[in-house]
N, C-alpha and C positions, 0 to 999 in steps of 0.2 A: 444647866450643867456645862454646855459647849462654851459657856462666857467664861464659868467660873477657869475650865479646863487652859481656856486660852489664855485669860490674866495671868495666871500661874505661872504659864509657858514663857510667855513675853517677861516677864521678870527673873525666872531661873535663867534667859539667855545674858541676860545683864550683869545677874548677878555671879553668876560662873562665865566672868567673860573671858577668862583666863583657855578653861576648857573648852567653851563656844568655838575661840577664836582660832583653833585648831581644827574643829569641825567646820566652819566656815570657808577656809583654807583650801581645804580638802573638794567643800561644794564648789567653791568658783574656780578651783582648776581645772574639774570634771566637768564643768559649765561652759567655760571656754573651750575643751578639748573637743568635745561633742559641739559647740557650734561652730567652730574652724574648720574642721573636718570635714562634717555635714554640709559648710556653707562650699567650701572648694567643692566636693563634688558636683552639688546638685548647680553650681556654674559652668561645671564641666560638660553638664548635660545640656545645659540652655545654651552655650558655647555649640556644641555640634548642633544641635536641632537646630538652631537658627543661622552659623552656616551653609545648613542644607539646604531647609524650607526659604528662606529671604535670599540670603545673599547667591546662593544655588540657585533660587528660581525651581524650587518644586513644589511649593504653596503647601494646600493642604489633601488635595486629593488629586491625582494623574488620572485622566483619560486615553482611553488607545484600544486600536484593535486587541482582541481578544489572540496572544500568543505575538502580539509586536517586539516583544524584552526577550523571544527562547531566545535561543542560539540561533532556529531555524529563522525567524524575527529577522534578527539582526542579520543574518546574511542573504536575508531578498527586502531590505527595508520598504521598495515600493510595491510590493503585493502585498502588506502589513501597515501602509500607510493608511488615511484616513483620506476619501476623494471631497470633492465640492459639497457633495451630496449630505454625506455623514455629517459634515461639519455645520449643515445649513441644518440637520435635525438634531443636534446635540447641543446649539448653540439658541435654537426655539424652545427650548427647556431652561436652560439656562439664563436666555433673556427674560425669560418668565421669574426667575427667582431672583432677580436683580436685587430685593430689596434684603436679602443676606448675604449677598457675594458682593468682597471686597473687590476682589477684581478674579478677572481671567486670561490667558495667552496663551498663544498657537506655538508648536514647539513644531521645527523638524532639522534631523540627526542629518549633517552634510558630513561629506570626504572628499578628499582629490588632493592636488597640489598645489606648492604656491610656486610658482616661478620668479627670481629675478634674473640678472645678468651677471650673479654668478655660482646660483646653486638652485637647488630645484629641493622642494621640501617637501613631505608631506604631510597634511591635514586631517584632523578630523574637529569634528564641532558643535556648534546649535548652532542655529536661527530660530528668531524668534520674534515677535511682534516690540518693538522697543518701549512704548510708553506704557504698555500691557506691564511687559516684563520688571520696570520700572516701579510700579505699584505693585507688584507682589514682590518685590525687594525691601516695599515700605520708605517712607522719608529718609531713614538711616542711609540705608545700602542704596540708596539712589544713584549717585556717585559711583559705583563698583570698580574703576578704574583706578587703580596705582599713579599713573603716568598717563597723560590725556586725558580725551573726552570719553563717556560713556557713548552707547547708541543712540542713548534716548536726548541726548543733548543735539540730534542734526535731524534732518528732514528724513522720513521715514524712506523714501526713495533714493535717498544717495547712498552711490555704491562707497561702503566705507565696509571697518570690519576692525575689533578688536581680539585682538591676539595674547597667548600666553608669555609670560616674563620671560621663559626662556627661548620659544619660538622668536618675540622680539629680538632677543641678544644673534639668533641668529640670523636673521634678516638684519642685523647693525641698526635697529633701532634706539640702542642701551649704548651705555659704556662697559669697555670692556677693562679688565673684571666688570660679572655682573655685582652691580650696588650692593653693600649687606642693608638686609630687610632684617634686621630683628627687631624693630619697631612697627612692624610691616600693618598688623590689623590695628596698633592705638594711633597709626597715623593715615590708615586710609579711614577711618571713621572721623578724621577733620576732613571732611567731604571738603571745606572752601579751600586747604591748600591746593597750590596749579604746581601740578609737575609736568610741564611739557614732552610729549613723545616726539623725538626728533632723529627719524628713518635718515639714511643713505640717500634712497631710492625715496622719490613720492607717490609709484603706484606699484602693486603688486600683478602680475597677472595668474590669478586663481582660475586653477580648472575644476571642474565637475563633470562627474558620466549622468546622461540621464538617464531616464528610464527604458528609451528604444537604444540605448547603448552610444550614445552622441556623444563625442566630447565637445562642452563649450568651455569659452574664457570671459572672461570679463578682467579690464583693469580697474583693482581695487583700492583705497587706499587706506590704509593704518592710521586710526585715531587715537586709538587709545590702549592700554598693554596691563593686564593685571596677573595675581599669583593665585592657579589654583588649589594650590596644596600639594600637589603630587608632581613630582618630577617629570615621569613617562606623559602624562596628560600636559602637564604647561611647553614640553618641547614641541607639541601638534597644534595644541585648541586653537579657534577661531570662531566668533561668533559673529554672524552678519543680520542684518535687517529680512526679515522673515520675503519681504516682496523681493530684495534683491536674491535671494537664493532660491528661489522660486523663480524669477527672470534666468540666473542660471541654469538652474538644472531643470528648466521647460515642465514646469509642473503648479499643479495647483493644490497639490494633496499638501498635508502635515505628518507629523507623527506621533503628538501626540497633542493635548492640553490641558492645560496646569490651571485649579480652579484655587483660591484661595478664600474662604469665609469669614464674615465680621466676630464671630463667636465661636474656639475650638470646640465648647457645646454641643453644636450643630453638626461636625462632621460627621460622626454615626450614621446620624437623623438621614443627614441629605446624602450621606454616598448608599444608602439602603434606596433611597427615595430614588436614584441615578440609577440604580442596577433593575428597579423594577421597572423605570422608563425605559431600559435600554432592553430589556427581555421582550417588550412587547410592539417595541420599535426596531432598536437594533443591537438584534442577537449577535452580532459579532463581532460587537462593541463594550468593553469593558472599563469601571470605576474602581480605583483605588487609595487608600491613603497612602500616603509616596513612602511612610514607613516600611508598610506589606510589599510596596515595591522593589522591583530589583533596584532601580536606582536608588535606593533606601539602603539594602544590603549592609553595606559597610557602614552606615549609623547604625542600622539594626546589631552587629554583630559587636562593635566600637563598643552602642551602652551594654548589651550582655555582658561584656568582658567586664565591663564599669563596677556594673551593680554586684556582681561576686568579690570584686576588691571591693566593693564600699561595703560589705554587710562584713567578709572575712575580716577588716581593718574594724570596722564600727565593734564587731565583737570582740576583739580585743582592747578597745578603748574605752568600751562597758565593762567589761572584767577587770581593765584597771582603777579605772575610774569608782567602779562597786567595792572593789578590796578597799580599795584607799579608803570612801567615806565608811564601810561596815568598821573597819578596825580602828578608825578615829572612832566609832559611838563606841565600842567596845572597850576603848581606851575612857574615853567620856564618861561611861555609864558607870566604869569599876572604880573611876575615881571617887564616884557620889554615892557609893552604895552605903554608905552611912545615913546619907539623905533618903534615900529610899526605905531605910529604916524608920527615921523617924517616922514616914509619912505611913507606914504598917504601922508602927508606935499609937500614933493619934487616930490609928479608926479604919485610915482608907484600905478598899480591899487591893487587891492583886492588879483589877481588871481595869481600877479607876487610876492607878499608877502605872499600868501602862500604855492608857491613852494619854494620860500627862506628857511622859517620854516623847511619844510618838508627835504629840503635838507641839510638841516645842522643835523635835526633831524638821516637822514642817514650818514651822518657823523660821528656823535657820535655812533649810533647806530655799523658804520662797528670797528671804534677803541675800543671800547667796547665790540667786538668781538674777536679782537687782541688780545686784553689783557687777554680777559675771556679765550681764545685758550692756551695762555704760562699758565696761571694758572690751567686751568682743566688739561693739560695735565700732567705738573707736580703733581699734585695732585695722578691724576690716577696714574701715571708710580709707586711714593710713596706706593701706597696702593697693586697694582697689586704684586710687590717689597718684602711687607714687609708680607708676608704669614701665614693672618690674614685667620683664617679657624672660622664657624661660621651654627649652628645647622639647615639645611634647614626644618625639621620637614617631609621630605618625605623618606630621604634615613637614614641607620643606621651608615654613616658614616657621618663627617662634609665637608661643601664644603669650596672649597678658596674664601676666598672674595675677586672678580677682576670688574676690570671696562673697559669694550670696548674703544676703541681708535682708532677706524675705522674711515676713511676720511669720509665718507659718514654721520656720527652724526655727528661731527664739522658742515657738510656743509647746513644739515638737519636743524639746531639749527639758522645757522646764520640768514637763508633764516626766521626761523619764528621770531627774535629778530627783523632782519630789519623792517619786516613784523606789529609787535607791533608799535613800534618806530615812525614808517612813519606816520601808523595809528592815532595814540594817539596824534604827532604833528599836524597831519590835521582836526582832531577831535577840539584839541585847539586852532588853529589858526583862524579857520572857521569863529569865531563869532567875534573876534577884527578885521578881517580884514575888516570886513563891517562894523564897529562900525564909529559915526562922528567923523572927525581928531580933533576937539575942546575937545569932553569928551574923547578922548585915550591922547590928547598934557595935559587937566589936570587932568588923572588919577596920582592917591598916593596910 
């Protein structure tokens, strides 16, 4: 019966292609609307996660003392830090599960000043382990440098240290005006372009308080200069070689470490598996995924705001999208209601005419998908392509404008087009099929 039902189908699309082509119309602008849409956001989403987690340097789960992120945390960083100790039992766990960690790195939170001979700045920053950090940036973000070198490109030991774009401009390592970046992340992802940093001054002298209240210095020098996203942070940051600020600030402690795993799969698994290590080894050591984390915070709060505009938009683009194809079948269906007649005329019941509908409705609905699939994609690849950058309002650089092209939106999309389509003909059909064969044989 599902053969005879579909022959039938697939010829009424042809043979009314007049009213098809209206219905059609209707599916692939709905097709494209819902996958434009859906593709900008969920890049928008992969766009900050991977900001954070790669290019960030927060992997996928944060280590640290248990209360390092309060407030109270942050304003006695070395009672909150992690000693020799911690890090030798947190790290016998971890080299144990080698064979699902992508990599790992020691993180710790510096401050102080930068001195030259004619301003005196102040800092704040990471340190952190350079080739560690390097591999949880991934092959991409290897490079994370704007202008110069990264860390992980010099001996682990040299006192070097790169600094915020704007911190640069004021140590005169830039030109002034600072450069416009609206190009800023489609061209630091050509990791091989050399944008030389080329300072005033070729050493900085950075100080640090330790932890007995010492002040040391060290002369350091500026390799490399890139843009965090935020104004207030790129005028301070500075990130140095985990040993070199350690050499400074007379310490051996960190503050936190950043694990990153071969399979998101895993996270769950192993940061559950890390909190019941750490209960029965060290209680006053704490597993997180960098989301739950404070340093997450503003991604956490970013996609909240996200996904309320994606679903408020998305429901309006369903409502539009469902009106438009419901009232083309409605249109469609009252043009043929003679056809419907004849087909009560010759026998068939109610139930068997309006799976007919319905199935030809899926019909057009799946070709209409086809079609909307070669269009949206060229569209996107176009636009992905043509490296259109565009003022997000939260960072101080511009972002690219790209569109997802993930199987899973095409598949997402087709399932809700079918979904309308089906609907909207069985909606329309409903009431002519049980209409008298006399008033549908002389409907005009």
């Amino acid at each position: 019966m599902f053969k005879l039902i579909l022959k039938i189908s697939i010829r009424n699309v042809f043979a009314n292609w007049k009213q098809s082509l209206s219905a059609l119309i209707s599916i692939i602008s709905g097709f494209i609307a819902i996958v434009i849409f859906s593709g900008y956001i969920s890049e928008i989403f992969e766009f900050y996660y991977e900001l954070d987690s790669k290019l960030g340097m927060k992997g996928h789960l944060i280590i640290e003392k248990e209360g390092a992120s309060s407030v109270l945390g942050r304003a006695d960083v070395w009672e909150y830090s992690l000693n020799s100790q911690d890090q030798k039992t947190i790290f016998d766990f971890l080299n144990h599960n080698n064979d699902i960690i992508e990599a790992k790195a020691r993180f710790l939170r510096i401050s102080g000043s930068i001195d030259t001979n004619e301003s005196s700045n102040i800092y704040r920053g990471l340190a952190y382990d350079p080739n560690e950090g390097a591999a949880i940036r991934t092959k991409k973000w290897e490079k994370n440098t704007y202008f110069g070198r990264p860390l992980s490109k010099t001996d682990e030991e040299s006192e070097v240290m790169v600094i915020g774009l704007r911190l640069a401009q004021k140590l005169n390592c830039l030109p002034d005006p600072m450069p416009l970046l609206d190009d800023y992340f489609i061209q630091l992802e050509q990791s091989s372009v050399d944008r030389p940093l080329n300072c005033r001054e070729q050493n900085f002298q950075v100080l640090g308080m330790t932890e007995k209240s010492q002040v040391n210095a060290l002369d350091i020098n500026a390799i490399g200069s890139y843009d965090l996203g935020y104004k207030e942070y790129d005028e301070r940051f500075i990130s140095l070689p985990l040993s070199v600020a350690q050499k400074l600030f007379d310490t051996d402690k960190i503050s936190y470490i950043v694990v990153t795993l071969k399979s998101k799969e895993l996270i769950a698994q192993f940061n559950k598996q890390l909190n019941e290590y750490f209960k029965n080894n060290l209680s006053h050591v704490l597993s997180q995924k960098w989301e739950d984390h404070p340093l997450g915070e503003f991604y956490t709060n970013t996609k909240s705001l996200l996904t309320v505009f994606r679903n408020f938009v998305m429901l309006i683009v369903l409502f539009v999208v469902g009106m438009s194809v419901f009232n083309t079948f409605i249109k469609l269906i009252k043009e043929r209601t003679k056809e419907v007649g004849m087909f009560r005329s010759l026998g068939f019941n109610p139930k068997f005419i309006r799976k007919l509908y319905v199935c030809e409705a899926l019909v057009l609905a799946l070709l209409g998908c086809v079609i909307g699939i070669v269009i949206s994609y060229i569209f996107s690849s176009a636009i992905n392509f043509s490296s259109i950058t565009y003022d997000s309002g939260l960072f101080s650089f511009k972002k690219p404008l790209r569109i997802n092209t993930e199987f899973f939106i095409y598949i997402q999309t087709i399932a809700i087009i079918v979904l309308i389509a089906t609907t909207a003909a069985f909606v329309a059909i409903r009431k002519p099929s049980k209409e008298n064969i006399i008033k549908l044989l002389l409907h005009s």
